[in-house]
C-alpha positions in Angstrom: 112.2 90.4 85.2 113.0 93.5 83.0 112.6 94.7 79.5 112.4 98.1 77.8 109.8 99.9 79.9 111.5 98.6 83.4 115.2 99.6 82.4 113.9 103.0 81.8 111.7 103.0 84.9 114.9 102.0 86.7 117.2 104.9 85.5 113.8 107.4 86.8 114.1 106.1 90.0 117.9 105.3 90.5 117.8 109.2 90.2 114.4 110.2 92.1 113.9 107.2 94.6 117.3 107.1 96.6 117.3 105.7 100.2 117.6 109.3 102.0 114.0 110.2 99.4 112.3 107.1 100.6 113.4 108.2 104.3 112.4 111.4 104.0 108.4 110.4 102.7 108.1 108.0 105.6 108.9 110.2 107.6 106.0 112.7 107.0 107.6 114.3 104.5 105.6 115.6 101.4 108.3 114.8 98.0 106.1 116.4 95.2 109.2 116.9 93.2 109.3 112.8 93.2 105.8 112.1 92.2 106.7 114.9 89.4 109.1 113.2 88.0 106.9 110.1 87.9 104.1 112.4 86.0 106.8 112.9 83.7 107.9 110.2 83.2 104.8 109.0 81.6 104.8 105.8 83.6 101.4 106.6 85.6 99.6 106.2 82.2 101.4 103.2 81.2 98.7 101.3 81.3 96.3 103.8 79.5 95.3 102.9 75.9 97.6 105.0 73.2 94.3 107.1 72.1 94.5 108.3 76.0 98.5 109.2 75.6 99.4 105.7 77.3 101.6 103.1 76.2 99.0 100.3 76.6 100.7 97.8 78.3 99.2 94.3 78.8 100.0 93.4 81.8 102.8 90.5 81.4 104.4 93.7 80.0 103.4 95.4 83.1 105.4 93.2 85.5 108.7 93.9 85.4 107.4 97.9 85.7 105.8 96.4 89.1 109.3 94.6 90.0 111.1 97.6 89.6 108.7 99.4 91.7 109.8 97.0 94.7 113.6 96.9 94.0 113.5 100.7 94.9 111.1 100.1 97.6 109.3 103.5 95.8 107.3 105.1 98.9 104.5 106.4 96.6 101.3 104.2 95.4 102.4 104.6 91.8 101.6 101.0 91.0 98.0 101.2 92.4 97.7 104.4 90.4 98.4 103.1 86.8 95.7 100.5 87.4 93.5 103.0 88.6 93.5 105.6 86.1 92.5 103.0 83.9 89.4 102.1 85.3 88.9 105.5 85.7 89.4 105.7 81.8 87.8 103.0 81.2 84.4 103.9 83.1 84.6 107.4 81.3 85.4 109.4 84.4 88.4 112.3 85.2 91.2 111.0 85.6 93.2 113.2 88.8 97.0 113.7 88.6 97.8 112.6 92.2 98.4 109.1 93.3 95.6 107.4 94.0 95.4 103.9 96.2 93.0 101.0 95.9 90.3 99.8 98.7 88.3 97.1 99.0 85.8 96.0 100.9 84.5 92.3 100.8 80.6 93.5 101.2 78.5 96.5 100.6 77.1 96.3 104.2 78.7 93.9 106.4 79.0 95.9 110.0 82.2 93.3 110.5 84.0 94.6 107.3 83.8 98.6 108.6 87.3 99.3 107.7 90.1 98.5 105.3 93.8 98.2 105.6 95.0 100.4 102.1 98.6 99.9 101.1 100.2 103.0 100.2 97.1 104.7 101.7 99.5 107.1 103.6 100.7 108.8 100.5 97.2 109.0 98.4 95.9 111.8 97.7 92.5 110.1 96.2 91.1 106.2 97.1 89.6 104.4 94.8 86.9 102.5 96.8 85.3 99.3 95.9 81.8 98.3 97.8 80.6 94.7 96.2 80.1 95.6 92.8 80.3 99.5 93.2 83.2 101.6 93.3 83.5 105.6 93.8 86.7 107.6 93.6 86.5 109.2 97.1 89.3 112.6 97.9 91.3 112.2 101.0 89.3 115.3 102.5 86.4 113.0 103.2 87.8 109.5 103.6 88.6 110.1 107.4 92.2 107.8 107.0 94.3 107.4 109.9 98.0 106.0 110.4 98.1 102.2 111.2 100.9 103.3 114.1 103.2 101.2 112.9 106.8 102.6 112.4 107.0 104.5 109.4 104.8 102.5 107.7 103.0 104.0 104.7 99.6 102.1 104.8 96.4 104.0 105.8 93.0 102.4 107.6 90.2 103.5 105.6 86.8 103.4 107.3 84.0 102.5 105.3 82.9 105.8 103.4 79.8 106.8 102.3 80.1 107.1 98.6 77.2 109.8 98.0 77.6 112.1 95.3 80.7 110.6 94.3 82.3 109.9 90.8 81.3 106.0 90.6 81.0 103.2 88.2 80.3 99.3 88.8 83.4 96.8 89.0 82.7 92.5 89.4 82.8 92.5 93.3 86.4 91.9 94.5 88.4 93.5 91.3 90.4 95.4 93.1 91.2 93.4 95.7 92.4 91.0 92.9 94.3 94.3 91.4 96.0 94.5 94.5 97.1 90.7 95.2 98.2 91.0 91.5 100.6 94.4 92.0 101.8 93.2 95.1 103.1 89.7 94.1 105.3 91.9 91.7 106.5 94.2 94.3 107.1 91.5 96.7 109.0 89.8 94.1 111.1 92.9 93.6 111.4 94.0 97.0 112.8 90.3 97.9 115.3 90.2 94.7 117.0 93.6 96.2 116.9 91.8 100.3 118.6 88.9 98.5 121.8 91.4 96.4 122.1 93.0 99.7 122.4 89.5 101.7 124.6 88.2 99.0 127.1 91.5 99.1 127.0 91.4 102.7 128.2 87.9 103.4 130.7 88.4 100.9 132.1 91.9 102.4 131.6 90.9 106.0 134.9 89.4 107.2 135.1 86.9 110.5 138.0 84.4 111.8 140.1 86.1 108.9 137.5 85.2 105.6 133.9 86.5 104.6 131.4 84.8 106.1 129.8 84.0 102.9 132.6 81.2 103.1 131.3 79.6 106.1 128.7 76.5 105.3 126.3 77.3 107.4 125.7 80.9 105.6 126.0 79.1 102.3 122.9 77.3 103.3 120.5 79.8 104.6 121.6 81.7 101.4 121.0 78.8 99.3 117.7 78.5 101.3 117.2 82.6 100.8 117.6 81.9 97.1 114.9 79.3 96.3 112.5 81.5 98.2 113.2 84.2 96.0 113.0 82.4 93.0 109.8 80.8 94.3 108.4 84.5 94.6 109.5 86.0 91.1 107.7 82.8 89.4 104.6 84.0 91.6 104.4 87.0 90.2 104.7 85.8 86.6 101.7 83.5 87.4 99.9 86.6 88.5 100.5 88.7 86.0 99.6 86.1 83.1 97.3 85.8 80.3 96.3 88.9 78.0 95.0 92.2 78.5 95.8 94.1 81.4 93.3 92.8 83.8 94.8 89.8 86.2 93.3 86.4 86.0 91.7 86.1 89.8 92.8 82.7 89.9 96.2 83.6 89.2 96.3 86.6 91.1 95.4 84.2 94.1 98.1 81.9 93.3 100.8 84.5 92.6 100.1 86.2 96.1 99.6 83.0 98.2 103.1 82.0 97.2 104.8 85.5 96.7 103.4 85.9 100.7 104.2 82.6 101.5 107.9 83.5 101.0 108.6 86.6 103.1 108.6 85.1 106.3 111.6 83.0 105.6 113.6 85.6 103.1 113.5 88.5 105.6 113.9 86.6 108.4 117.4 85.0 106.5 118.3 88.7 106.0 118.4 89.7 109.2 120.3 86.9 110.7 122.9 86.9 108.0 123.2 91.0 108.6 123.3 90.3 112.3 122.8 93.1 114.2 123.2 95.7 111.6 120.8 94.5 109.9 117.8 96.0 112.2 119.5 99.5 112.5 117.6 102.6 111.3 120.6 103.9 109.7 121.1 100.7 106.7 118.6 100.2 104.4 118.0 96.5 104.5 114.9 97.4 107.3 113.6 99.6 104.7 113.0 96.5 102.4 111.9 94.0 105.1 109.3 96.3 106.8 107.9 96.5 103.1 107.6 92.7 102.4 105.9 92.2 105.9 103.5 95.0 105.0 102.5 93.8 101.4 102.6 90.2 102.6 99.5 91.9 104.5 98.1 94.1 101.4 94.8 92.8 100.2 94.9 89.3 102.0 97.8 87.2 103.2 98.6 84.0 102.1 96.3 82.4 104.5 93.3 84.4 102.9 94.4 83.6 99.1 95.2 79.8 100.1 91.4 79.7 101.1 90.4 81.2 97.9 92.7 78.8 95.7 91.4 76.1 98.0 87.7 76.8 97.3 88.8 77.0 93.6 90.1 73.5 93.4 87.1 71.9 95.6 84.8 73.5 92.9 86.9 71.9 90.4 87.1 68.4 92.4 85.2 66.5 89.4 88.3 67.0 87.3 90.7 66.1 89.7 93.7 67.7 91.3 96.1 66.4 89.0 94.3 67.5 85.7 93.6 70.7 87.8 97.3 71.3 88.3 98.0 70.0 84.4 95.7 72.8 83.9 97.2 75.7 85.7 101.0 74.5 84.6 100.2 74.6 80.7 98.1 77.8 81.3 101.2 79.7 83.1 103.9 78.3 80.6 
């Protein structure tokens, strides 16, 4: 997944975004000098209509931007950003120049949906907050986040605010949450694409009994094994980020992150007993892939969540049956 705009995003972040950067933010450190150079870059407005100074993107245009995003496991929340400023745009509001992450919450009152798990949420300085169909651009200063506790790990829990005097506009209830399963498919697929090059050079480099081990049969088949679920992914994320305009299909989006989540369990899990033990040391950057696919394996539903949601699709569609539903889907994607 590349063209024009990723290759360029890639050369930004080949430069800004190496390992010791990515480190160094999850590790408390504040990098504005690397969210500059994103500014710069222009590729926060990409998806901002030209008469705003964006490029307009659709969003099949979009998604190898997204995939390049998770090759360089970038520790800031540009992706949720570009898709926010839009809506921002869109709904006629100010647009800030810090990142900005999404949240959703299922209901606009449920006591058993109080809080939000917000990808990226560590590094925002702004949350775009979706309640049912109402949505308010809250500042960090009053959204009371906290650290999840997990190691380094750059997603926030967000309580649920109250939106009062806040910059708001109405959305179809779940659009962000859909926004998010979209982005994340294309990060995940991304993410997984570097785990796989890394697997791939290891076993080649790593020598036992007097040859790699890439050699032996039984690697050959966990990274034969490695690669379908790879491939699997990337095709997810193409699903998801079908069709035109620059909003995702739900449908899709649900489809691209059931199966994009459906495959990290077995890819990162190959990783690390390829790598051995080396693998799960601080100091090589394989962990600072894997710890990224199981956390957006989590953002905005897992596959169990999106599997119900394509599940309720197709029993609403049961008059047409499965295989005309499937037909369906297939001709839409190609």
């Amino acid at each position: 997944m590349h063209n024009a705009f990723s290759d360029a995003l890639e050369t930004v972040l080949r430069d800004c975004c190496p390992a010791a950067v990515v480190r160094a933010v999850e590790g408390g450190e504040d990098r504005p000098a690397l969210w500059q150079a994103l500014q710069d870059s222009g590729f926060a407005d990409c998806l901002l209509p030209e008469e705003a100074g964006g490029a307009g993107l659709p969003l099949e245009e979009l998604a190898p931007v997204l995939f390049a995003l998770g090759r360089h496991a970038l520790p800031l929340p540009l992706g949720q950003t570009l898709f926010a400023r839009t809506l921002l745009h869109a709904a006629g509001l100010a647009v800030p120049p810090e990142p900005i992450a999404l949240a959703c919450f299922d209901s606009a009152g449920d006591a058993a949906d109080d809080r939000a798990l917000v990808a990226g949420g560590a590094q925002a300085a702004w949350f775009l907050v979706q309640q049912g169909t109402h949505c308010a651009l809250l500042p960090r200063a009053r959204a009371q986040a906290r650290a999840t506790g997990a190691h380094a790990d750059l997603a926030a829990i967000l309580p649920r605010p109250a939106c009062d005097g806040l910059p708001a506009f109405t959305l179809p209830a779940g659009t962000l949450r859909q926004i998010g399963a979209c982005l994340h498919a294309a990060q995940l697929a991304g993410a997984m694409s570097q785990v796989f090059d890394m697997t791939l050079q290891y076993a080649n480099d790593r020598q036992q009994f007097g040859r790699p081990i890439g050699k032996f049969q039984a690697i050959q088949h966990q990274i034969s094994v490695m690669a379908e679920h790879v491939t699997a992914a990337r095709m997810a994320a193409q699903i998801a980020c079908a069709g035109t305009g620059w909003l995702p299909d739900p449908l899709r989006a649900a489809i691209g992150k059931l199966n994009a989540s459906e495959a990290v369990t077995p890819v990162a899990a190959i990783a690390h007993a390829v790598h051995g033990a080396i693998g799960i040391t601080a100091e090589y950057d394989l962990q600072i892939y894997t710890r990224r696919l199981h956390a957006w394996r989590l953002a905005d539903g897992s596959e169990h969540y999106w599997g119900r949601v394509v599940g309720e699709a197709v029993c609403g569609e049961a008059e047409r049956g499965v295989v005309e539903l499937a037909r369906g889907w297939s001709t839409d994607a190609a």
